[in-house]
N, C-alpha and C positions, 0 to 999 in steps of 0.2 A: 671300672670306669665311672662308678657313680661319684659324685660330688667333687666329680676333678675341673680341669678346662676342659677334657673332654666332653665334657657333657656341653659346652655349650654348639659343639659340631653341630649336630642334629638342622637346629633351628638356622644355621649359618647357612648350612649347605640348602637347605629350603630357600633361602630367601634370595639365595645368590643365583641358585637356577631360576627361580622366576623373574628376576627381573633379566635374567640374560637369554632366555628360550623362549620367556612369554606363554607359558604353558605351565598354568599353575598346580593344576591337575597332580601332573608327572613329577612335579618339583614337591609336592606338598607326601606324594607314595615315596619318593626317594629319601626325603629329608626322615622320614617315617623309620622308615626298614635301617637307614643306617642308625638311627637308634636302637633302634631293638638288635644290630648286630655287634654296636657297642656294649648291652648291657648284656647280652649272652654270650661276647665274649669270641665272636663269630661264627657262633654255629647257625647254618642258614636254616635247616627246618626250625627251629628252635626260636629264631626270630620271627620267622614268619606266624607260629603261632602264638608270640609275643604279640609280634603287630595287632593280628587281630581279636587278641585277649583285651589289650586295653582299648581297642574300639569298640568294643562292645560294651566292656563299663561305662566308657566315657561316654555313646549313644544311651546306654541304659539309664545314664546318673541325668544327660539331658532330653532325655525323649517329651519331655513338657514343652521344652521349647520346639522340636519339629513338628510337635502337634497343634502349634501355636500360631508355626507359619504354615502349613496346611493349611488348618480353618480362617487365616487369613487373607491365604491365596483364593480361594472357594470363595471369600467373600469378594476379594477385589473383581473374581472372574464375573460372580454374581453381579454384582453392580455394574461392570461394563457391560455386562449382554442386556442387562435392562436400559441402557441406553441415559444413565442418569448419571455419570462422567463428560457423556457428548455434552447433556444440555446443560452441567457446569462449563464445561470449556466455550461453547455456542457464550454461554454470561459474562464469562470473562475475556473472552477475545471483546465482547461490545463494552465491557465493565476495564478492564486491566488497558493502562494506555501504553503501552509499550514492556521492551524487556525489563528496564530495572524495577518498572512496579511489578512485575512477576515475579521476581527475584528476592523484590523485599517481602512482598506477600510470605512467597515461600520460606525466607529467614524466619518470617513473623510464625507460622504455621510451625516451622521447629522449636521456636522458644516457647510457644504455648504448650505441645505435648512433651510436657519434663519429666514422665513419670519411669518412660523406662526406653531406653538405647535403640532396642530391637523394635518395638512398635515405632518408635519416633521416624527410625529411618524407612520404614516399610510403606507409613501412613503419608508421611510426607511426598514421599515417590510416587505415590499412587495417585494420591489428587493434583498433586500438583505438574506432571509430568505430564499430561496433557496439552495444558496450559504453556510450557516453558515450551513446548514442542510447536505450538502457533509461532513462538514469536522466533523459532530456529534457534532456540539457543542451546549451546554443546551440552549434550549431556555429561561431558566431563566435567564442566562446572555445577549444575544440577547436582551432581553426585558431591563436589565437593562443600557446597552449600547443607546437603541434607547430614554430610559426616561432620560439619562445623556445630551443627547444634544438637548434634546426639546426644554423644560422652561428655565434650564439654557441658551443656545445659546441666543435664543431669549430675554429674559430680558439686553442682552449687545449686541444687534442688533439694530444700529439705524431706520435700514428698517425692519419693522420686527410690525405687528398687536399690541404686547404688549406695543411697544412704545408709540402706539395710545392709547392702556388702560391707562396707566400709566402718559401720558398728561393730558387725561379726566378725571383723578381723583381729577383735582385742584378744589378748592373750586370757583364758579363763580365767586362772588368777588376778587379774588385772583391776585393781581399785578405782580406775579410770570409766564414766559414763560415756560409751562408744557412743554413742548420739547428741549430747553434749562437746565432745569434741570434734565432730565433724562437723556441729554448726559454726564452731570456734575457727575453724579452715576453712569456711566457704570461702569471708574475705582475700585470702591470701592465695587463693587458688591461683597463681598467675595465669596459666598456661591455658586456664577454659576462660579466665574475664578476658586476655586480649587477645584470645582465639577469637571470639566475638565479637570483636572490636574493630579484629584486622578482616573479618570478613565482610562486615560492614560499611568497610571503607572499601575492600573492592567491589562491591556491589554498586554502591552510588560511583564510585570514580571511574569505574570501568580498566582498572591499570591492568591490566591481568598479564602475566612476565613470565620470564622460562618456559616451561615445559606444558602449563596451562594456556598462554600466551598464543605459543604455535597452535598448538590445539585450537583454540578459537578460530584463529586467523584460519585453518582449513575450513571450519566448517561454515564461516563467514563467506567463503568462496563456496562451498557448498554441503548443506547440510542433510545429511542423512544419518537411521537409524543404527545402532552397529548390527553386525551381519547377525549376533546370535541372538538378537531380539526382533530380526526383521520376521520371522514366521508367528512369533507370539501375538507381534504388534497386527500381522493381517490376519491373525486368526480372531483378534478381540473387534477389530474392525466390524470385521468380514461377519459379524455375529451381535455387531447391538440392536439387537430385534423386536426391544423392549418399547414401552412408551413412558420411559422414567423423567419423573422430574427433576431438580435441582435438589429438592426435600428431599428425594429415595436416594441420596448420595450424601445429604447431610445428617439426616437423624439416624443411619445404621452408625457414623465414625461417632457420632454425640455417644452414641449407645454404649459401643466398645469404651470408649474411654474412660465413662463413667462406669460401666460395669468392669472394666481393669482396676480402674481406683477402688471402687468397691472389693472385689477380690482380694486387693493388698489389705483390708482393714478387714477384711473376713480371716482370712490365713493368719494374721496378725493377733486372734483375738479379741474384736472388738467387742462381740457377743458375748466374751466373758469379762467383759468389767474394765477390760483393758482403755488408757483413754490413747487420742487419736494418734500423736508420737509413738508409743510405744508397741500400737498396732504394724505404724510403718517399719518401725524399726525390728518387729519382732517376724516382719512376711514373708511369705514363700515366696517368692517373686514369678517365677515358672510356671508354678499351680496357678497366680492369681490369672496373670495373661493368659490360659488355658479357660479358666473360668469365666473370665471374661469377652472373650473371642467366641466363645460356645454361647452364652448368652446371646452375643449382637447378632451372630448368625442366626439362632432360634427368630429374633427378633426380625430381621432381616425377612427372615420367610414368609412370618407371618406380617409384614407390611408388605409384601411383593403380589402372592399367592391371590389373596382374597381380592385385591383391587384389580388382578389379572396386569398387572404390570409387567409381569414375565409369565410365562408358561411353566408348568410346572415340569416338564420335560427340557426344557429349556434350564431352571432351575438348577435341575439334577445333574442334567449336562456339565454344568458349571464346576463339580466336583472336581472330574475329571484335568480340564484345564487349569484349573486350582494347582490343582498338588503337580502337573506339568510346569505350571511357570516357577515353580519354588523349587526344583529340581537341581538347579544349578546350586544356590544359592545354600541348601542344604548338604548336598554331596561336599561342597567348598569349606564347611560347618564341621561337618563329622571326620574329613580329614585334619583340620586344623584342633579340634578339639583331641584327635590322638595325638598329633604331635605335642600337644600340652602335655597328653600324659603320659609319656615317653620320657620327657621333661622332667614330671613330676617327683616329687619325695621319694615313693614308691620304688620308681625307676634308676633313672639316671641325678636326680633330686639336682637339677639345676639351678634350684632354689635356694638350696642347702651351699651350694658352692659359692656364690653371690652374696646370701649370708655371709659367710665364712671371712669373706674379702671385704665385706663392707664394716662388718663388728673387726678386724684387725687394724683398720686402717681409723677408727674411728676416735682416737684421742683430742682431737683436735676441734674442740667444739665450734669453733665461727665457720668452720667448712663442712658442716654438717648437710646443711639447708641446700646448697647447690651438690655437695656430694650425690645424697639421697636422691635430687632430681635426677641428675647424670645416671645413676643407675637403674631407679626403676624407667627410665625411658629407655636404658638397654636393654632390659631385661621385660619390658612390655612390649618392644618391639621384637624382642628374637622369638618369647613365650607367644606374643597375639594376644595375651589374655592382661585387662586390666586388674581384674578380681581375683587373682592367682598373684599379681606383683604386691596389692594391697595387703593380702596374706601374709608373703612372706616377709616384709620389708618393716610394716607396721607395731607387731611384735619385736622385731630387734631396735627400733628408735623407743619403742616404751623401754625395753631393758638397756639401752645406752641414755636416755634421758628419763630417768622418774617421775614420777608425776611434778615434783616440788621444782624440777627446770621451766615451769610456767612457760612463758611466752615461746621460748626458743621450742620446747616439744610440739608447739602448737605450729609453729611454723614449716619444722621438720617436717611434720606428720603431712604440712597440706603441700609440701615439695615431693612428698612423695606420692599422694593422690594426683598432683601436675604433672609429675613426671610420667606415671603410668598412664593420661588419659594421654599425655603426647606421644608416648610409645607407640599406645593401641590406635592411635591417630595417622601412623604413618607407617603401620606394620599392616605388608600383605595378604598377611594371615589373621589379621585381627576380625573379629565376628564379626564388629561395627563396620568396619572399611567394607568388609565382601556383604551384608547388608544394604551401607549405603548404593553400593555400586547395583546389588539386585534392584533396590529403591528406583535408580535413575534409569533401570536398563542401559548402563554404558559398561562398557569391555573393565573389566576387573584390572586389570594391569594400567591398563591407560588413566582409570582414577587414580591409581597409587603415584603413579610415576606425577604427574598434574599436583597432586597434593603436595608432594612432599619437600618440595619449594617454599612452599608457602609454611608448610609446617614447621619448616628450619628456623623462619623469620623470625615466628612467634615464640620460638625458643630459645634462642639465643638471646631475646631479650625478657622472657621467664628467667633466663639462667644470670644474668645479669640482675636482677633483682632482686633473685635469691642469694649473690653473695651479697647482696646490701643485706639483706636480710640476718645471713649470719654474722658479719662484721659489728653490727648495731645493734642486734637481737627486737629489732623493731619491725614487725610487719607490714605495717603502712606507710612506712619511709621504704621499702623495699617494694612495694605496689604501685608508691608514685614514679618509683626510679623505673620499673618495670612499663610503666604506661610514657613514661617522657623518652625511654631509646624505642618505643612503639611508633611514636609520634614524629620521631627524627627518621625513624626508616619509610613510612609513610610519606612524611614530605620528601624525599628524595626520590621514591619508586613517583609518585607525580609531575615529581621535577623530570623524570626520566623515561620513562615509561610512557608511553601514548596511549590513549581511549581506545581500547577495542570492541567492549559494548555497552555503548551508551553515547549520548549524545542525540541531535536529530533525525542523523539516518535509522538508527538504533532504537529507535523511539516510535517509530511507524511501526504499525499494525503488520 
């Protein structure tokens, strides 16, 4: 069954039970096991200890990153029992005039942290959830806001972990400077510039349609926490016992940030000669957010401890709730991360198959550029995984276009980084999506289904730009095309669409 259509069942049958049971859980063990009883052919013991053969690599190959959000959860719990969340939200309920300045605050607050997906969406949640929670606003949107400036930010960040994926996705051989071409595809990136764009505009206009629409409109009639955040929320409450100021909530996130940055230029080399490019491009991304999360925490204590801002039993406490509220979000993680590699070469090489289909059909150079999107959006939605689609898809556009195709591989290459941030953007299994949705504390299915509206909009006219793109082999004729049917679908959803947050009711405290 490896590298057939079969191999794309797995991931279908995952995504079709979540969105129809709403129980991701169950859909994400299902989607699993029938893989592994595809590639063994249906021997059921034999699957099962398949199944949890490659969970264990795949936990083992990431275990940086659940240690990452651990020491992160420990901190967030840390800072809330100090009581230094309250007296930012106490600042910004007197400071922030209503929802959209909270909104854009919080847009503002994702496009600053560009350095890596998983912290963007955690950090943003964190602080800014409070905040967004004074003025009643759906955490479905919250959540879609913090996935708007995750992947996309970062895929047009030159400092920023994915840069690193996305160099190391050259083929060894390859005479091509993977870092020099992905600054060549930031511009073209369709799908994260007017991801940003169209977020922007619902933010200030308040149009908010479909499935995000009704959402609001509940909660605008009345807003409450969801059910599996409502013990979290009265347990972090029920416990800020601190006498934290605004400072003991801002110089720990300064800290981590700077000390993640740092990390990526440490792992990268920097200490040996390397200069700042090549440290980004050369880092562990894993290791640095691990080294850096360990840092702020260290730091964290000792700014806590000694000025008796928290107790030090209070402190320790804090562990425990930690690694509680990242629970979900992790178990949600290591499922998805099997099913990847179920997926994978190894396995079922769903990758390989996709290949196979994309290199036969590929003669035809002006349909390159929207092909390649079309696919890695399939294929990052079925996989979940952006840095797994950049993998497989980027090596076969170098060996269909040589380096000497100049422009046109340059555009390929960033239809196919657009492609997969839109995938991983609207796929329920994607790290980022079940991330952002930890971030907002809102129901994991509810962001998906809310998003993915919105996600179509922004695609369909990526996809449109991109065949300007291949027709013309001009990437900034295919970027203006790409931002003017942005512009056409925008003036229409306001011509049509009514203000649901924003305005003057919307705008009170």
């Amino acid at each position: 069954m490896a590298e057939t259509a079969w191999s794309v069942l797995p991931p279908v049958i995952t995504i079709v039970l979540a969105l129809w049971t709403k129980e991701v859980y169950m859909s994400l063990i299902i989607g699993i096991f029938s893989g592994a009883l595809l590639f063994t052919g249906g021997s059921f013991l034999e699957s099962i200890l398949t199944m949890f053969a490659v969970m264990a690599d795949k936990v083992g190959s990431n275990v940086n990153i659940l240690v990452f959000l651990v020491i992160l959860g420990i901190l967030v719990a840390a800072i809330t029992r100090s009581g230094a969340t309250r007296a930012y939200g106490e600042w910004a309920a007197r400071t922030i005039h209503g929802r959209r300045s909270s909104l854009l605050l919080t847009a503002l607050l994702g496009l600053v942290i560009f350095i890596d997906d998983y912290f963007n969406c955690l950090t943003v949640g964190t602080v800014m959830r409070p905040v967004t929670d004074k003025f009643q606003i759906a955490r479905t949107k919250l959540a879609y806001i913090i996935d708007a400036t995750a992947a996309p930010i970062c895929i047009i960040a030159p400092v920023s972990s994915w840069a690193a994926a996305v160099g190391s996705s050259l083929p060894e051989d390859s005479t091509i400077d993977g870092f020099s071409l992905f600054l060549q595809t930031i511009p073209f990136n369709l799908y994260a510039w007017l991801t940003i764009l169209f977020m922007l505009f619902i933010i200030w206009s308040g149009r908010d349609f479909a499935a995000m629409g009704k959402s609001i409109e509940r909660n605008n009639e009345h807003f409450e926490i969801p059910k599996e955040y409502q013990d979290t929320a009265e347990a972090s409450v029920s416990r800020e016992e601190g006498k934290g100021r605004i400072i003991d909530l801002i110089l720990p996130l300064v800290v981590l940030i700077a000390a993640c940055v740092y990390g990526m230029l440490y792992t990268g080399g920097i200490h040996e000669g390397k200069s700042i490019a090549e440290a980004f491009a050369d880092c562990d991304s894993s290791k640095s957010l691990v080294l850096g999360s360990f840092i702020a925490f260290v730091f964290t204590g000792l700014l806590y401890l000694p000025r008796r801002v928290i107790s030090f039993n209070s402190f320790c406490d804090s562990f425990g709730w930690g690694f509680k509220a990242m629970t979900p979000a992790i178990f949600i993680l290591c499922l998805a991360w099997t099913l990847s590699g179920i997926c994978s070469k190894d396995y079922l090489n769903l990758g390989g198959f996709v290949g196979a289909v994309v290199s036969a059909h590929a003669s035809i150079i002006m349909f390159l550029p929207p092909i390649f999107f079309l696919v890695a959006a399939g294929l990052a939605f079925a996989t979940g995984t952006s840095w797994g689609t950049f993998g497989i898809l980027i090596p076969i556009a170098i060996a269909v276009l040589d380096a000497a195709s100049g422009d046109i591989l340059v555009v390929s290459v960033a239809a196919i980084l657009s492609g997969a941030v839109c995938g991983d953007h609207a796929s329920p299994i994607s790290d980022t999506t079940i991330l952002a949705s930890a971030g907002a504390q809102c129901n994991h299915l509810d962001h998906v289904s809310t998003q993915i509206p919105y996600v179509a909009v922004v695609a369909t006219c990526s996809l449109i730009g991109y065949i300007v793109d291949g027709f013309t082999t001009n990437g900034w004729l295919g970027l203006a095309v790409g931002i003017a049917a942005l512009a056409i679908c925008m003036a229409v959803i306001r011509a049509r669409v009514p203000s649901l947050d924003c305005g003057n009711a919307s705008e009170e405290a």
